[in-house]
N, C-alpha and C positions, 0 to 999 in steps of 0.2 A: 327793390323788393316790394314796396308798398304801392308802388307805380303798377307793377306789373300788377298786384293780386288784387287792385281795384281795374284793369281792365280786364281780369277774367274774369271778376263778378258782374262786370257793366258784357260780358261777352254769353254768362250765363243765362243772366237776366233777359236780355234780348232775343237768346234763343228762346229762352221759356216762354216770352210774350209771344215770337214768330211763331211757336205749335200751337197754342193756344189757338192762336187767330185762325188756325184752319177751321176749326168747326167754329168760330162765334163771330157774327156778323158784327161788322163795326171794326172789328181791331183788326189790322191790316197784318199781313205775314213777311212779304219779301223785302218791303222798310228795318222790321227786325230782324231779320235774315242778314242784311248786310249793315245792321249796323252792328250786330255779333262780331261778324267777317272783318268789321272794319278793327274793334273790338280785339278780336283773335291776333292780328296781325301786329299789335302795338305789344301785346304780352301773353301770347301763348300759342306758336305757329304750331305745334300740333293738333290742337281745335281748327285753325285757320286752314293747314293743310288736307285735315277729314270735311272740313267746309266744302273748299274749294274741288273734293274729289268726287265730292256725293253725288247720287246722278240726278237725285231732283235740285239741290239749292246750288250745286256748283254751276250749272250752265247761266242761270242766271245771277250771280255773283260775279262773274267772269264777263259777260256780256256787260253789268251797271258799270265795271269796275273799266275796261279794254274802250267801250262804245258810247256809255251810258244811256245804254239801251234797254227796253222791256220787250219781252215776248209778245206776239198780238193774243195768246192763250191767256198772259199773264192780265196783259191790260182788260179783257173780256172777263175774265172770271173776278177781277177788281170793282169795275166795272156795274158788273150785277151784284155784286156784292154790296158795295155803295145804294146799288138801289134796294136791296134788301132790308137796308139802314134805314136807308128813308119811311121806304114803307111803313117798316115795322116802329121806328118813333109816333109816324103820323096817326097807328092805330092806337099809341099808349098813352098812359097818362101823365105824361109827361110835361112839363110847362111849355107857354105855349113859344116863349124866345128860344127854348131849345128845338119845337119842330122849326122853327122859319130859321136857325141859324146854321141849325145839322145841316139840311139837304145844300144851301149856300155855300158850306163849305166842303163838302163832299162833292160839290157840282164842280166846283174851284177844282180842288184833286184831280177831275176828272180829265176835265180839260188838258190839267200841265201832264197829266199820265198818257194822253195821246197824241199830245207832241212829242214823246219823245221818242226815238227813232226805236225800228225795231233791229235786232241785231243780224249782221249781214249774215251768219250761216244760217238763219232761220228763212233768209227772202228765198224766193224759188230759182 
């Protein structure tokens, strides 16, 4: 019982952070998307089921989960994202080991985000 209602609040949580992140640069969306999904599946398959059925987060829940794959939409709009990060620290006032360590590490992301394959109903 305890099991379960701490992975529907770690499945809550995650979703909250995944909407979040659509409008706010810097916090990623489809990482808490499926760590919800992963979340949902340990204690609460009808979240896990409305996951997996929804037309935006289920294709790509199904594709990390079957392929571990990303969309080339998904990685691009990531992507630019990351460089909106960037940007936008290097204009703020921000210290200065956090502009030289952000983009570093969002560069890193970038990389491992377009090695990985994209998923086979998506190739032409």
């Amino acid at each position: 019982m305890l099991k379960s209602l701490a992975y529907r609040l770690l499945a809550m949580l995650s979703m909250a952070l995944g909407i979040l992140g659509i409008p706010l640069p810097g916090l990623p969306t489809v990482p808490f998307v499926l760590l919800a999904a992963w979340a949902a599946g340990k204690g609460w398959p009808e979240f896990e089921h409305w996951l997996l059925q929804h037309p935006r987060f289920g294709p790509a829940i199904l594709g990390w989960r079957q392929q571990k794959a990303v969309s080339r939409r998904a990685k691009w709009l990531a992507s630019l994202m990351m460089l909106g990060s960037i940007i936008l620290i290097s204009l703020s006032a921000a210290p200065l080991f956090l502009k030289l360590l952000l983009p570093l590490f969002l560069v890193g992301v970038a990389c491992w985000l377009w090695q990985r394959p994209e998923p086979l109903a998506s190739k032409g």
